[in-house]
RODO-2510 file (C-alpha; in nm, 4 decimals, decimal comma):
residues 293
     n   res          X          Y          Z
     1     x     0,5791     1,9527    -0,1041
     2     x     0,4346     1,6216    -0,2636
     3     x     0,2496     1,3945    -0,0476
     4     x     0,2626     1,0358    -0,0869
     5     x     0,2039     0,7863     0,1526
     6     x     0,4790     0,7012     0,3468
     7     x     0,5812     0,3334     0,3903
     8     x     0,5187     0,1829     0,7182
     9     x     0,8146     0,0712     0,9339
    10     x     0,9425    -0,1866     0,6705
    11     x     1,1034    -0,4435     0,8686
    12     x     1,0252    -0,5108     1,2849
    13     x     1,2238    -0,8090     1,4023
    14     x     1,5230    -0,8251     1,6630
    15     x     1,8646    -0,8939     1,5219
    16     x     1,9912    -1,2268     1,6260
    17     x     2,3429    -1,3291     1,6909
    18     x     2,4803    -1,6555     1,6793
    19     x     2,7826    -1,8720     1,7289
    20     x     2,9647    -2,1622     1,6398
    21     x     2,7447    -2,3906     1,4972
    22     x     2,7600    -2,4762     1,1414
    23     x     2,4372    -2,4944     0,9074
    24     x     2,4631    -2,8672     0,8308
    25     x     2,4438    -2,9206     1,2324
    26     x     2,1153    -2,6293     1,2022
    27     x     1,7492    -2,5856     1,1510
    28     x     1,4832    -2,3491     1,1504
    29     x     1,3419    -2,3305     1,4605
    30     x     1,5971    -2,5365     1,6800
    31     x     1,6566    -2,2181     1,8888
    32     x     1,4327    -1,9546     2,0426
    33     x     1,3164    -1,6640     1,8259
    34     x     1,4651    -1,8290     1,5305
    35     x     1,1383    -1,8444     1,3477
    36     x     1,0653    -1,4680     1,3437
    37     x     1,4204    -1,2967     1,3560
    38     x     1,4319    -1,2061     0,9442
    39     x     1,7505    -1,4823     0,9209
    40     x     1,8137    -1,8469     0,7506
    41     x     1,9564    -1,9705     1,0456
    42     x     2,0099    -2,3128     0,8080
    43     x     2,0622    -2,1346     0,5140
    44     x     1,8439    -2,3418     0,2834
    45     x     1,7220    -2,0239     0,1040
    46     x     1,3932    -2,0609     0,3394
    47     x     1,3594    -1,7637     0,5916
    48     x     1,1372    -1,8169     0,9254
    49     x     0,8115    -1,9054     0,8331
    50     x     0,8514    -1,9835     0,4996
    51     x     1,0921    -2,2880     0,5872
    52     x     0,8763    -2,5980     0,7037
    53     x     1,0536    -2,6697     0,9778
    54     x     0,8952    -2,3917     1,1746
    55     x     0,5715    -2,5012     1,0558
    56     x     0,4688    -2,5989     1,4042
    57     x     0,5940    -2,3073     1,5883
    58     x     0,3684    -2,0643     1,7730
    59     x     0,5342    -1,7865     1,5951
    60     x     0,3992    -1,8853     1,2794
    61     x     0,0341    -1,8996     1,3629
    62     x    -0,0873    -1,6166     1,1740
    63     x    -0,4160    -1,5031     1,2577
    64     x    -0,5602    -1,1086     1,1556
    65     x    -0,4387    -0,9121     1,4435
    66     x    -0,2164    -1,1326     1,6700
    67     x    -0,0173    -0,8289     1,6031
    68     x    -0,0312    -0,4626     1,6792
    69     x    -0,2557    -0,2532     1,4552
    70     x    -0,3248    -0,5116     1,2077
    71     x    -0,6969    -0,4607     1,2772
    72     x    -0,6561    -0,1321     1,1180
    73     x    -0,4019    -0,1425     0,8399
    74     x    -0,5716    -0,2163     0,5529
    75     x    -0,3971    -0,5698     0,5009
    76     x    -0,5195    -0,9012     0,5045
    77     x    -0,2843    -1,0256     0,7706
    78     x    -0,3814    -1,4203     0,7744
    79     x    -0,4260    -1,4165     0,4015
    80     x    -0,8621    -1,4819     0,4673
    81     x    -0,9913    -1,2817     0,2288
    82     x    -1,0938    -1,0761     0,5054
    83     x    -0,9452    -0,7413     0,5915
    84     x    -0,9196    -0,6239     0,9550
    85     x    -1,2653    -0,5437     1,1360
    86     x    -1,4531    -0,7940     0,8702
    87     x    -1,2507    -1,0894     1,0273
    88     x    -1,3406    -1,2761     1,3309
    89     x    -0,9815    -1,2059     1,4700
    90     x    -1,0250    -0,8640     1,5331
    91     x    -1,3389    -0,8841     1,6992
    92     x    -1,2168    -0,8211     2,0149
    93     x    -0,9384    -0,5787     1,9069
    94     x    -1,0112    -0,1950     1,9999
    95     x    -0,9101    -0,0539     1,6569
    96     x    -1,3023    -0,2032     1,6030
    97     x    -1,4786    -0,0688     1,8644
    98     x    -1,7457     0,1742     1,7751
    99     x    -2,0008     0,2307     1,4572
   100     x    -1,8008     0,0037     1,2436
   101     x    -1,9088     0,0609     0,8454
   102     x    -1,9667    -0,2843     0,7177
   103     x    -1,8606    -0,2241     0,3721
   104     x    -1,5149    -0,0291     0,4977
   105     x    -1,2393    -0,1940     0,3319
   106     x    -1,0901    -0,1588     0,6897
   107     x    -1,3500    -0,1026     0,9189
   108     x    -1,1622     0,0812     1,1620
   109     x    -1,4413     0,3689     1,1377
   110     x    -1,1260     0,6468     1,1567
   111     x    -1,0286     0,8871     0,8891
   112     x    -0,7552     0,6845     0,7060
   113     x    -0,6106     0,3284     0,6907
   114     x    -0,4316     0,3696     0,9935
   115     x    -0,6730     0,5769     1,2571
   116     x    -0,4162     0,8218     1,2717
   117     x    -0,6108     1,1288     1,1558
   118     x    -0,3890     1,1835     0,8653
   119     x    -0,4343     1,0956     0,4987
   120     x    -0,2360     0,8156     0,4143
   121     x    -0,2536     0,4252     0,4464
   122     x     0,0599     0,3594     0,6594
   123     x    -0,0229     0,6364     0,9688
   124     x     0,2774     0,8500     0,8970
   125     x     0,2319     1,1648     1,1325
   126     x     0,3931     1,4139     0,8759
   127     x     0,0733     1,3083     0,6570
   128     x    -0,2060     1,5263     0,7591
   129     x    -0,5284     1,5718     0,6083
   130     x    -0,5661     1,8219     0,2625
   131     x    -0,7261     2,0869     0,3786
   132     x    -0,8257     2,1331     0,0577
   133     x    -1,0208     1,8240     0,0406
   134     x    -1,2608     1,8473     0,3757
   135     x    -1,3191     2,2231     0,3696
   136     x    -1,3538     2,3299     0,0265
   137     x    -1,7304     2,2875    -0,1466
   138     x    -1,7928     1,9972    -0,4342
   139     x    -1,7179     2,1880    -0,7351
   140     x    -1,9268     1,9509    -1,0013
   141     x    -1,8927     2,1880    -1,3025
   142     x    -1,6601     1,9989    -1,5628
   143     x    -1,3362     2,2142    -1,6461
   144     x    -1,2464     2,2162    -2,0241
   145     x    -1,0761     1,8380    -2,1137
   146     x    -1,1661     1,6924    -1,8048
   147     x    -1,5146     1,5497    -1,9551
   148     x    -1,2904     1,4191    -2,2438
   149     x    -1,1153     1,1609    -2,0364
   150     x    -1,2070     0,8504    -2,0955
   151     x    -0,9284     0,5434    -2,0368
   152     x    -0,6299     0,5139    -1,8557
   153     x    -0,3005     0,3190    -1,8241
   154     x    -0,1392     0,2921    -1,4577
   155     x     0,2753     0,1750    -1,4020
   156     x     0,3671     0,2164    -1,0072
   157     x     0,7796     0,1278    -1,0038
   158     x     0,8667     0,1401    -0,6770
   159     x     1,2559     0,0352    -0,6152
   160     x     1,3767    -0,0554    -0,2534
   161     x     1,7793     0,0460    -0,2234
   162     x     1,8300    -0,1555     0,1371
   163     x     2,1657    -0,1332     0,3254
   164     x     2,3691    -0,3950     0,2516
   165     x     2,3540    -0,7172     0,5390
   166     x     2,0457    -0,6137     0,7046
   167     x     1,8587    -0,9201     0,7838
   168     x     1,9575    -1,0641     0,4780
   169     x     1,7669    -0,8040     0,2482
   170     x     1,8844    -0,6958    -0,0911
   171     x     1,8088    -0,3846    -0,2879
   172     x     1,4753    -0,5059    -0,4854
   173     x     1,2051    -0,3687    -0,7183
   174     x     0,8384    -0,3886    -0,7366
   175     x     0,6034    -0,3127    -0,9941
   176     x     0,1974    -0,2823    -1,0242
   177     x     0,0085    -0,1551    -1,3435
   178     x    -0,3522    -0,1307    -1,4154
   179     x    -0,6069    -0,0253    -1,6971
   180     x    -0,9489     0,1681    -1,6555
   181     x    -1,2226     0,3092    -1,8402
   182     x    -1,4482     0,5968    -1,6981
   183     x    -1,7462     0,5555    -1,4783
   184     x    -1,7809     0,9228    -1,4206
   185     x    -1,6724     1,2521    -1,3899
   186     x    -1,7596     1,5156    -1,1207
   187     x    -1,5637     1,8625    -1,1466
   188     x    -1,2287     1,7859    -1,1828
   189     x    -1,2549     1,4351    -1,0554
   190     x    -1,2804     1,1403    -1,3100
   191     x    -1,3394     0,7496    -1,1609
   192     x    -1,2675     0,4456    -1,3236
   193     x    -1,3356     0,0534    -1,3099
   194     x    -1,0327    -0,1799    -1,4490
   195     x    -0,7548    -0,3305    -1,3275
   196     x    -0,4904    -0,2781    -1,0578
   197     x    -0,2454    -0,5829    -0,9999
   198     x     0,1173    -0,6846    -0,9105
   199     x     0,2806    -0,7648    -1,2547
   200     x     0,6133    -0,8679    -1,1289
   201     x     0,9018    -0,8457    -0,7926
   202     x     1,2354    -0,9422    -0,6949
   203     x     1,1958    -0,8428    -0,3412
   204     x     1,0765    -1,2511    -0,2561
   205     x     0,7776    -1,1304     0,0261
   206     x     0,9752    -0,8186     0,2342
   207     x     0,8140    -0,5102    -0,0124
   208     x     0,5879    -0,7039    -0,2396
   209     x     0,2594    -0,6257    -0,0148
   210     x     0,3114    -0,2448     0,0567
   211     x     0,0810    -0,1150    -0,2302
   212     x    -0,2309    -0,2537    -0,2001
   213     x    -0,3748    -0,4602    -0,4582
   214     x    -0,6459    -0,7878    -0,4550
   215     x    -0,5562    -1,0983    -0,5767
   216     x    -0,8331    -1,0745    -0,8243
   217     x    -0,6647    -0,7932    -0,9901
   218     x    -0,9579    -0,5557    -1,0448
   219     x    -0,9988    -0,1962    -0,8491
   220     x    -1,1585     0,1470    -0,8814
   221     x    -0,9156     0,4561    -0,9994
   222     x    -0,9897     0,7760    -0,8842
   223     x    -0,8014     1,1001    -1,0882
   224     x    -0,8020     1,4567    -0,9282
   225     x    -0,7077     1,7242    -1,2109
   226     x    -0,5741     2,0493    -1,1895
   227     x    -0,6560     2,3352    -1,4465
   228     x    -0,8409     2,1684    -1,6921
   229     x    -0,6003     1,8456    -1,8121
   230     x    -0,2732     2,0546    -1,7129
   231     x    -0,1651     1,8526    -1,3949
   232     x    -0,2369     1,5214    -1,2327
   233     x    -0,2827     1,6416    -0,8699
   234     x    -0,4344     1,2957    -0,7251
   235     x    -0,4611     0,9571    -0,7618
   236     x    -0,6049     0,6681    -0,5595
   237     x    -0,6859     0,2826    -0,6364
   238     x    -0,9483     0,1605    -0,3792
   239     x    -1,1826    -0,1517    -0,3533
   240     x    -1,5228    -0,0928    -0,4371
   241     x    -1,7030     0,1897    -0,6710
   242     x    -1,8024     0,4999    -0,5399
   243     x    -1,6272     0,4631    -0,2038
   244     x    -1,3902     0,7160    -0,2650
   245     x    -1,3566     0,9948     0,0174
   246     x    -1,1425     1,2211    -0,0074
   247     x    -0,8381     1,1528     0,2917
   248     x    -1,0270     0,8573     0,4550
   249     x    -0,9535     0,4761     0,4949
   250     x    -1,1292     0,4060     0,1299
   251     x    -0,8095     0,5379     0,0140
   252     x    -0,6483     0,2070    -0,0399
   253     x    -0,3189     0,3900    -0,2359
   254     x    -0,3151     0,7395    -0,2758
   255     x    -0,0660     0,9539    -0,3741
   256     x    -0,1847     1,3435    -0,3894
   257     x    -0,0758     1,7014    -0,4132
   258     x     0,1117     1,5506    -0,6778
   259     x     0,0933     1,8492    -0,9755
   260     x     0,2451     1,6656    -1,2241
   261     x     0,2166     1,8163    -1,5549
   262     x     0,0275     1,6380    -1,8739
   263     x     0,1874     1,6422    -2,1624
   264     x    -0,0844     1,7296    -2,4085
   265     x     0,0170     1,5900    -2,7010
   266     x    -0,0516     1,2005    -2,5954
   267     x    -0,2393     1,3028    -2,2492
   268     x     0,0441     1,1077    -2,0274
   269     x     0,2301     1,2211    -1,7310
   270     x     0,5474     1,0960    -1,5089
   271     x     0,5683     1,1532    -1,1215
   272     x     0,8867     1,0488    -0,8982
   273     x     0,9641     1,0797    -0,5374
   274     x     1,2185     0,9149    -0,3175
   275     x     1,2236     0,9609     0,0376
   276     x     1,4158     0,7240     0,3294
   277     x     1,2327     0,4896     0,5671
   278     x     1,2895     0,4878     0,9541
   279     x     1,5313     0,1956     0,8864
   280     x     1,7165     0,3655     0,6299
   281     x     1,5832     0,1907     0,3374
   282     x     1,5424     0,4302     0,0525
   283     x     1,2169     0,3766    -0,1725
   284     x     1,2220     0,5469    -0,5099
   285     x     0,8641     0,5697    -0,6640
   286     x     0,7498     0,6362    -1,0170
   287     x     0,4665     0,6777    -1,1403
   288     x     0,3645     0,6755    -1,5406
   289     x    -0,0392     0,7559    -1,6552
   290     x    -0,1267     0,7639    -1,9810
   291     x    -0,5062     0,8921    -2,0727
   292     x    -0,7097     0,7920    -2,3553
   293     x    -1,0002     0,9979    -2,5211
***
């Protein structure tokens, strides 16, 4: 079976239930909880932190890892430019303890994203580790096509079909494209410098940060093959070149075991998965790669 990264739990607040009092007579804020409970408890189109009347409250001091397992998630929680163990928040934080790489993009010095032990970003325990990729020997011979490679063209669509009245959430889309050209080729692995950024999204700051991107819009692609140019088998976009490992926390978005055949005729490929979140969102993902010669 395909595996992708699973998304993490999507939405963590507590449901709140009010009475009685109208929005005119309302603001954000006025009551406990209200600036962290997913609602517009005025209904001014502003939810929690984003309206300015909770600008004061406690619950809106962000800072990277005020919450649980932010120091290792691969996000930049307080918006810094730092990510997790690279910002003075997490300092204290466990997820940091230890020989901490300096140039991690996470520096929680575990296998993944997450310090689960699996392979993903998002610590999903039905995503172990490819055997495949920590037992089997560098194969650096060049299968037929693979040295041909050259460019490529990245679409991620990933649609979010929420239940209706949850929190206020609607069904919403997301969508992140990127360009590359080749840096190298190792066996059946090609890497590539370009682009990677967030071209457009209706879902208004609830799904638009799950797939990692920078807000510079550049990133490294790495593409696994499978027989020569048949199948796409792996893909990751990740920070910085050459700091792709196989199943660790360099792998910023992968998506893997994948198999998805090339056409040969214009060297492009289409992937799709849907699966259901633990709050019963459904998230259908496509993924479109054309390569250039």
């Amino acid at each position: 079976m395909p595996r992708t990264p699973s998304l993490p739990s999507l939405i963590t607040v507590p449901l709140l239930i009010f009475f009685g009092a109208c929005a005119g007579d309302r603001f954000e804020g006025d009551e406990p909880g209200e600036c962290r409970d997913g609602a517009d408890n005025d209904r001014d189109g502003l939810f929690d932190c984003d309206d300015d009347a909770c600008a004061s409250s406690p619950d809106c001091a962000v800072a990277e890892g005020d919450e649980s397992g932010e120091c290792r998630d691969g996000a930049d929680n307080d918006l810094d430019g730092l990510f997790d163990c690279e910002d003075p928040g997490c300092t204290a934080s466990p997820d940091c303890d230890g020989d901490i790489d300096p140039t991690d993009d996470t520096g929680d010095g575990g296998g993944d994203d997450t310090g689960d032990g699996g392979g993903d970003d998002t610590g999903d325990p039905k995503d172990t580790s490819d055997p495949k990729d920590t037992t089997e020997p560098e194969d650096t011979s060049v299968p037929e096509g693979v040295g041909d490679i050259l460019t490529a063209t990245v679409r991620l669509n990933m649609e979010f079909d929420v239940i209706d009245g949850v929190f206020g959430l609607v069904d919403c889309v997301d969508v992140y494209e990127g360009t590359a050209s080749r840096l190298s080729v190792s066996g059946s692995t090609v890497q590539m410098s370009g682009t990677w950024v967030q071209t457009s999204t209706t879902c208004e700051g609830h799904y638009d940060t799950l797939v990692w991107h920078t807000s510079a819009g550049t990133g490294f692609h790495t593409f696994i093959f499978k027989d020569g140019v048949k199948f796409l088998d792996k893909w990751v976009v990740h920070r910085d070149e050459g700091d792709y490992v196989a199943n660790t926390l360099k792998n910023k978005w992968p998506m893997w075991d994948m198999a998805s055949p090339i056409n040969t005729s214009d060297l492009s490929t289409e992937y799709t998965e849907s699966f259901t979140d633990s709050d019963g969102t459904t998230v259908n993902m496509t993924l479109n790669v054309s390569f250039g010669g």
